[in-house]
C-alpha positions in Angstrom: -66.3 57.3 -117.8 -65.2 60.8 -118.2 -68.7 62.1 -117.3 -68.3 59.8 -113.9 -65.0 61.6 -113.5 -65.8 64.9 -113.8 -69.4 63.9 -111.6 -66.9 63.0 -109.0 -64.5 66.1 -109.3 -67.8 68.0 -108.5 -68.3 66.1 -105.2 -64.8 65.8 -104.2 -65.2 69.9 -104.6 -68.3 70.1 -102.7 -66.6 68.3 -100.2 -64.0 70.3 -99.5 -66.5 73.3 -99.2 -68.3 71.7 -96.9 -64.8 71.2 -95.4 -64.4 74.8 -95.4 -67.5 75.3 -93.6 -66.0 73.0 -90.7 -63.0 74.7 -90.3 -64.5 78.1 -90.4 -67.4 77.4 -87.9 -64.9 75.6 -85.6 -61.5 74.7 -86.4 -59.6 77.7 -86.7 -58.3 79.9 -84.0 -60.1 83.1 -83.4 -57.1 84.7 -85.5 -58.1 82.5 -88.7 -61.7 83.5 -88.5 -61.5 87.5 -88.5 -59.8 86.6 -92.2 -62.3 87.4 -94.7 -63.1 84.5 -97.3 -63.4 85.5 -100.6 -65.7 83.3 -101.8 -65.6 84.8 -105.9 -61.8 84.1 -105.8 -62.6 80.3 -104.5 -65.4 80.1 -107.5 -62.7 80.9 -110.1 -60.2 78.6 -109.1 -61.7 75.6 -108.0 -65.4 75.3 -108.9 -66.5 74.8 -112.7 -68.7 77.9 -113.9 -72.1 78.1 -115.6 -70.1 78.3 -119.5 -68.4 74.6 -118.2 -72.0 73.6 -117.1 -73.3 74.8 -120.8 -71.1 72.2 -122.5 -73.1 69.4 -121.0 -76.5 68.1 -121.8 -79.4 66.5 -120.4 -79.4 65.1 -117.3 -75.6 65.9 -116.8 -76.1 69.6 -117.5 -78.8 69.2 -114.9 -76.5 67.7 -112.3 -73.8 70.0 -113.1 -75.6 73.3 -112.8 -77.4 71.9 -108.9 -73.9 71.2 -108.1 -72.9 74.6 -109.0 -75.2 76.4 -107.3 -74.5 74.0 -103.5 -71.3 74.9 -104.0 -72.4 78.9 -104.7 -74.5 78.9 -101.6 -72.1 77.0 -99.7 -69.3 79.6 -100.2 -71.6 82.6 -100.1 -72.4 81.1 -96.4 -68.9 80.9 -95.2 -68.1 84.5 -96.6 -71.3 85.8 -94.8 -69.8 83.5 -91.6 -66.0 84.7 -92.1 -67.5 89.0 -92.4 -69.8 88.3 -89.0 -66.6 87.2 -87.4 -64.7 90.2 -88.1 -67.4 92.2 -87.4 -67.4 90.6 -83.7 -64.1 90.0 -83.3 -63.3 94.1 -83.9 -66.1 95.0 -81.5 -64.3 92.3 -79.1 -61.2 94.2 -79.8 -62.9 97.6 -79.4 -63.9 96.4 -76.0 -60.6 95.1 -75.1 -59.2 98.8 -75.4 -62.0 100.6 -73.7 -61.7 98.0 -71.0 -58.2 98.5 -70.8 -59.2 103.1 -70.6 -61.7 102.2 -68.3 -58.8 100.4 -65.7 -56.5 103.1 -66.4 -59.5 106.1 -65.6 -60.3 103.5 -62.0 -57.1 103.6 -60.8 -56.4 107.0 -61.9 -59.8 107.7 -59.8 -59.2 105.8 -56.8 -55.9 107.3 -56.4 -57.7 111.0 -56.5 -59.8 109.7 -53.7 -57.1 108.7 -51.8 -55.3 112.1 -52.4 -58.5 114.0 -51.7 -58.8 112.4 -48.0 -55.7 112.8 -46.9 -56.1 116.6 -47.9 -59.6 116.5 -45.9 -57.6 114.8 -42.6 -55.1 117.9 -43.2 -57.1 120.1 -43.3 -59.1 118.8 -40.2 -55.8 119.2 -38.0 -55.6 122.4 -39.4 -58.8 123.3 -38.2 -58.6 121.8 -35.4 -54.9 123.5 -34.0 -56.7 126.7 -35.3 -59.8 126.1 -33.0 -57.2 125.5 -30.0 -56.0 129.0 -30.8 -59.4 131.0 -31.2 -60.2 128.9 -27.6 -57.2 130.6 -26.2 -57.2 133.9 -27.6 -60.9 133.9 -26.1 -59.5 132.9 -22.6 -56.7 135.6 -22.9 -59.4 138.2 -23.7 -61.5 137.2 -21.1 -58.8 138.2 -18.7 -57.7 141.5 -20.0 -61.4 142.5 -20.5 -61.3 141.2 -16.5 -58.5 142.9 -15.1 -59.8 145.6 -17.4 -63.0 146.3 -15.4 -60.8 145.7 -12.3 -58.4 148.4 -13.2 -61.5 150.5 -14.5 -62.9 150.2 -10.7 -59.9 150.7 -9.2 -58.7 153.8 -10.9 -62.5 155.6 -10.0 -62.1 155.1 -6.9 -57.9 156.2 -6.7 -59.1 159.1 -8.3 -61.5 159.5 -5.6 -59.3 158.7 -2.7 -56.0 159.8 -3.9 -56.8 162.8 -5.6 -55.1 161.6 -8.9 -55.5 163.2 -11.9 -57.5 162.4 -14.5 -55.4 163.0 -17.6 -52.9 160.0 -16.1 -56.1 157.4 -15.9 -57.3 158.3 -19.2 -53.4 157.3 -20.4 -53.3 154.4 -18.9 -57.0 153.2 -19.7 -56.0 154.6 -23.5 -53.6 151.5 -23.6 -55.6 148.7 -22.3 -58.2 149.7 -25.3 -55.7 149.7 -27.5 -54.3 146.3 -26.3 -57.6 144.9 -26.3 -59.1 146.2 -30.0 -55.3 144.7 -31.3 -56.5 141.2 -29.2 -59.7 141.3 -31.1 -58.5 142.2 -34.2 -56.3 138.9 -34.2 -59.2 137.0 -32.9 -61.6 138.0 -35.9 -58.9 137.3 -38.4 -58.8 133.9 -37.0 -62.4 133.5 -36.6 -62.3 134.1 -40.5 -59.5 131.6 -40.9 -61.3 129.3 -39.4 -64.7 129.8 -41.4 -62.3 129.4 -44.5 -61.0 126.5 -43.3 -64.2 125.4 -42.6 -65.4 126.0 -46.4 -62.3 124.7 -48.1 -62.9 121.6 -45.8 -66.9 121.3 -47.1 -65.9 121.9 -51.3 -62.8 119.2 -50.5 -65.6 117.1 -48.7 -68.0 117.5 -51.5 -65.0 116.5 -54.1 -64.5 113.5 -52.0 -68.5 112.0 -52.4 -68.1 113.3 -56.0 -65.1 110.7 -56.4 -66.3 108.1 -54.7 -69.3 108.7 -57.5 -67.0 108.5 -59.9 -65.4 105.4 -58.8 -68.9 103.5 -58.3 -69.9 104.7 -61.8 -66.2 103.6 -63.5 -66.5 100.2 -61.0 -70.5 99.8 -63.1 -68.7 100.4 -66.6 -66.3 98.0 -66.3 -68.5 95.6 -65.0 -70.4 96.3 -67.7 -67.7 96.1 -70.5 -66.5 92.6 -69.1 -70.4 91.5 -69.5 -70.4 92.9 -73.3 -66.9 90.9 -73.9 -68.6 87.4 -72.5 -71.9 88.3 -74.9 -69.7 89.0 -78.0 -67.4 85.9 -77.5 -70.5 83.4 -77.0 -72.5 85.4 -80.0 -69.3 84.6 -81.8 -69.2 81.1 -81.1 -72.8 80.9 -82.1 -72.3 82.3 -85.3 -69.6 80.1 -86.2 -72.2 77.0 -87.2 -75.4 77.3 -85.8 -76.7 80.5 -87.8 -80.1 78.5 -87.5 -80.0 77.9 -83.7 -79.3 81.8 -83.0 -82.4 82.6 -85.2 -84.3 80.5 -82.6 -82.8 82.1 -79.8 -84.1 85.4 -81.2 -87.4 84.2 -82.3 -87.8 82.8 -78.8 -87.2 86.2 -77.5 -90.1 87.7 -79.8 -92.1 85.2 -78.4 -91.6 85.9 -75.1 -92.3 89.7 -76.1 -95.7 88.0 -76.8 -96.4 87.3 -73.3 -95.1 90.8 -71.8 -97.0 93.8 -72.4 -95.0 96.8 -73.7 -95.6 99.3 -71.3 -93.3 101.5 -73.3 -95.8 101.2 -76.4 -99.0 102.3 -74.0 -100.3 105.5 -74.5 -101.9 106.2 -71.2 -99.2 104.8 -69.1 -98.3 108.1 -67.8 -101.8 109.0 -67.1 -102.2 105.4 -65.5 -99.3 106.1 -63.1 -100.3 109.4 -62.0 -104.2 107.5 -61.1 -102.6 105.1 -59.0 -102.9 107.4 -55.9 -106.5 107.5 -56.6 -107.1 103.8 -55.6 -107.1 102.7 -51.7 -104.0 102.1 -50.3 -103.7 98.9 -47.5 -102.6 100.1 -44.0 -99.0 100.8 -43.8 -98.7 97.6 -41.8 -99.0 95.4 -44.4 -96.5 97.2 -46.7 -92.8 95.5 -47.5 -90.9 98.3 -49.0 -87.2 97.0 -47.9 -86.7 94.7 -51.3 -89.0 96.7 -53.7 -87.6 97.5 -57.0 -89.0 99.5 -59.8 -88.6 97.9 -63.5 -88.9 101.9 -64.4 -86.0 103.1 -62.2 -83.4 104.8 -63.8 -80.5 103.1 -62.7 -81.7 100.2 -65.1 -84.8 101.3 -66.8 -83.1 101.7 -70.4 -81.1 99.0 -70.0 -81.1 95.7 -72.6 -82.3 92.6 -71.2 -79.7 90.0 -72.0 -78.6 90.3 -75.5 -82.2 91.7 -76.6 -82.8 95.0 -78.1 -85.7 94.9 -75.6 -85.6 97.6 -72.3 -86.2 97.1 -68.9 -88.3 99.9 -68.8 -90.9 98.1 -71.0 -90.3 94.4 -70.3 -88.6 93.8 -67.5 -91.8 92.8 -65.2 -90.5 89.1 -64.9 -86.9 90.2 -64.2 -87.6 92.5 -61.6 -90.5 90.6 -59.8 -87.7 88.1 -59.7 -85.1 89.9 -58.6 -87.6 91.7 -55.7 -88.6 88.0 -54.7 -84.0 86.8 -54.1 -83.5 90.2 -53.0 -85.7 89.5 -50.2 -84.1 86.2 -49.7 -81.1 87.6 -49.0 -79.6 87.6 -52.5 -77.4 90.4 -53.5 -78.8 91.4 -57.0 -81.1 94.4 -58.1 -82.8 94.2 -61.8 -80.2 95.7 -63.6 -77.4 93.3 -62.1 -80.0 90.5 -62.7 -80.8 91.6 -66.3 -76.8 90.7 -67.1 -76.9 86.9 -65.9 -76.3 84.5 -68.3 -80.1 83.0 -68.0 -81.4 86.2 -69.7 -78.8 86.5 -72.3 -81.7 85.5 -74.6 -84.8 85.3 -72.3 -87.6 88.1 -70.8 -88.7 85.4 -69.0 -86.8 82.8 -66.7 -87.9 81.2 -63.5 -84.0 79.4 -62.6 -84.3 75.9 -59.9 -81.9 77.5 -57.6 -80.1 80.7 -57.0 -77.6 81.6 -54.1 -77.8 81.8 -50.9 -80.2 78.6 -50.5 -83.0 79.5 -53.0 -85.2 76.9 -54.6 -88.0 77.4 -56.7 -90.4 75.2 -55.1 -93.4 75.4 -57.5 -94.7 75.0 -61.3 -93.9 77.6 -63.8 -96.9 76.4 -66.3 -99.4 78.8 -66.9 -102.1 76.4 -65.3 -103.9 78.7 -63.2 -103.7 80.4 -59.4 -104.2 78.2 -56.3 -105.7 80.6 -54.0 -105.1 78.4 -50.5 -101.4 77.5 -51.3 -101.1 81.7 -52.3 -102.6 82.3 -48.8 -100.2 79.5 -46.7 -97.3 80.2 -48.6 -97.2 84.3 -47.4 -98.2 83.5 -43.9 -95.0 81.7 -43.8 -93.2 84.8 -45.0 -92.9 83.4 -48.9 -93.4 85.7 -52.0 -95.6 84.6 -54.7 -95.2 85.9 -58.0 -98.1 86.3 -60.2 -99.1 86.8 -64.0 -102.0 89.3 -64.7 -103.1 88.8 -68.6 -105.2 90.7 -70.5 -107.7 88.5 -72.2 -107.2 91.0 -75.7 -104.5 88.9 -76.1 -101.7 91.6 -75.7 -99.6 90.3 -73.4 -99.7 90.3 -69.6 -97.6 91.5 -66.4 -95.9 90.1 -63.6 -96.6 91.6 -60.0 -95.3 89.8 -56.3 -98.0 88.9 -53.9 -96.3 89.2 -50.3 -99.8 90.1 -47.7 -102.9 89.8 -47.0 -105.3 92.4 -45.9 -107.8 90.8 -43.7 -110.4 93.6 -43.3 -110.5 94.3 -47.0 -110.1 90.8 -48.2 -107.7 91.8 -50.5 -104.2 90.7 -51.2 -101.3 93.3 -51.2 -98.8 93.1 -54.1 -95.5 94.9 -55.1 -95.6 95.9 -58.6 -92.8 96.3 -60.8 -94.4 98.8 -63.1 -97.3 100.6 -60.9 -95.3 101.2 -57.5 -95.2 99.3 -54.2 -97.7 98.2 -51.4 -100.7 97.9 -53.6 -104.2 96.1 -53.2 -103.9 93.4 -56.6 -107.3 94.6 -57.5 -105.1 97.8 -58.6 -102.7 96.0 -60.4 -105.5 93.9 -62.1 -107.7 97.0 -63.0 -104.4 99.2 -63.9 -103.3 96.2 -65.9 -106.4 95.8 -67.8 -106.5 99.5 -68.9 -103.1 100.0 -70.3 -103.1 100.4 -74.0 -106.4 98.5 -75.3 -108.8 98.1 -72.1 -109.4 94.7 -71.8 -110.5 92.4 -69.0 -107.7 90.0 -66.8 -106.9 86.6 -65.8 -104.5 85.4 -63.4 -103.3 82.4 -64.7 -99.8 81.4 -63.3 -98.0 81.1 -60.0 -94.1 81.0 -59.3 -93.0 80.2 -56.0 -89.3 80.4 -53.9 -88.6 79.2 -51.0 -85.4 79.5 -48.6 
């Protein structure tokens, strides 16, 4: 009887760690779950140790040692649960305040724009009223240097006619050069006014593009803290029960990784870049350069993809073949803004059914081969076809969009993510097939949008 007792105190503890778990994984407020469990301090008090366990015998020690160690692991989980919450929720915080600078620094910014343009229209006026006076200082100078030449012709010939002497119209022509070097003395100190102006208008100019720089760049940060916030408060609902689900999600991304190859790992990819200009180049005429993006560009290049540790500048073939394909569809996205979406918070690769304005993916994203013809009608109606190129070494493959046909050369004309724009696929296929380990290709997968 008292063994069944004590069997049952054992449970009823185990229950209420499991209890525990609940309300740590999900029923306490975000408050509750930064509090750090000490799980040594819950042994002591309410689970039996291993000297209680050593008291009993057989088949009952046996019992009371496996419950002992459930309970162990048990509360070692929720104190490993509890410490990734704080961990979170302080980097939550964290981003709270340098959200909160950022806003501060924007405004702060956008009112130094506004100060430096109204300066710049100032000093425009300025200019301008200054301009009005150089124009009228030339018209007065025209007119003394005319009724200078008139006097100068007139005097000759008095002096001529009228026998006057010469000492009197060197006096009076004494004065008008003395009127006229004072005119042009005022003139060229305005003349340098106005080039002053003219500078001090340029710098103020220049200060002007450098703060609307600023502002773009502040506007990108706080974009970008807001995306890091909505990460860290899904990663910390995640962690609060499904520790095993959130393993999957980053094993699914290492898989992935599997099908990408690493151009960041290649050897020769800076000698392969600098031999694309060796292959033949289609006719300008069937380039499309208008929604070509470059998965090495450095606005995004060494950015994360999603909540990955992985760079664009390495794997970001799918993303940016994806985002070339809505870009041309009308969609306002680049690869950097498409990185952030919520479908590649744990993905390198995701093909989504719809995406605004009007986009439907209208084709099979199995890796079941290429379909030449329906490649063929689909860009003669203006579609994009996206591609995979694998290397048969089994080290991962590429991405590439397939938007013309060159009829002369038989060749179909590709935008590549990684290689450059407007190039023959046989490029991409051979440039593909060289990177790291030279191995042959396959293309063995098609995705298709339509609008």
């Amino acid at each position: 009887m008292v063994k069944k007792e004590n069997t049952n105190k054992k449970l009823l503890k185990i229950t209420v760690l499991m209890a525990a778990i609940l309300i740590f994984f999900g029923l306490q407020s975000d408050k509750t779950r930064a509090e750090i469990f000490d799980c040594s301090k819950y042994l002591k008090s309410s689970v039996t140790t291993t000297a209680d366990c050593d008291q009993k015998s057989g088949d009952a020690k046996k019992k009371c040692e496996a419950y002992d160690k459930k309970a162990k692991s048990y509360c070692d989980l929720i104190e490993i649960k509890s410490k990734t919450g704080v961990t979170i929720q302080n980097q939550l915080n964290l981003y709270n305040a340098q959200q909160e600078k950022t806003e501060k620094e924007l405004k702060q910014t956008q009112e130094k724009v506004k100060t430096t343009g109204e300066k710049i229209d100032d000093l425009d006026k300025e200019i301008r009223e200054k301009e009005k006076t150089i124009k009228y200082q030339q018209t007065l100078l025209t007119g003394l240097i005319q009724s200078y030449y008139e006097y100068n012709q007139e005097g000759v010939l008095q002096i001529v006619l009228l026998k006057e002497s010469f000492s009197n119209f060197f006096d009076q022509n004494d004065r008008v050069e003395q009127a006229s070097s004072k005119v042009n003395d005022v003139l060229r100190n305005i003349q340098e006014t106005k080039n002053e102006l003219e500078k001090e208008y340029e710098e103020i100019a220049q200060k002007k593009r450098e703060s609307e720089e600023l502002k773009k760049e502040l506007e990108e940060k706080q974009e970008k803290l807001e995306y890091n916030e909505q990460q860290k408060k899904a990663l910390l609902v995640q962690t609060k029960g499904e520790e095993q689900k959130y393993r999957e999600l980053l094993a699914r991304v290492e898989q992935q990784k599997m099908e990408l190859f690493d151009f960041s790992s290649a050897a020769n990819s800076d000698e392969l870049i600098a031999s694309v200009s060796s292959y033949p180049k289609p006719d300008n005429k069937y380039w499309a350069s208008s929604w070509y993006f470059s998965q090495r560009d450095s606005k995004w290049g060494n950015q994360a993809i999603g909540n990955s540790k992985t760079l664009m500048s390495g794997y970001g073939c799918a993303v940016t073949s994806l985002a070339m394909v809505f870009k041309k569809n009308g969609a306002s996205v680049d690869p950097g803004k498409m990185a952030k979406q919520p479908i590649f918070s744990y993905d390198l690769i995701k093909w989504p059914g719809s995406w605004s304005p009007g986009i439907k993916l209208a084709s099979s994203i199995a890796h079941s081969g290429v379909n030449w013809s329906t490649v063929s009608s689909e860009i003669s109606k203006g579609n994009l076809v996206i591609v995979y190129i694998r290397k048969t070494n089994g080290k991962g493959g590429h991405y590439v969009v397939i938007h013309n046909y060159d009829k002369s050369k038989k060749e179909y004309v590709v935008n590549d993510p990684y290689f450059g724009s407007n190039l023959y696929l046989s490029t991409s296929k051979s440039l593909v097939g060289k990177i790291g380990v030279d191995s042959g290709v396959v293309l063995d997968q098609m995705i298709i949008y339509k609008k």
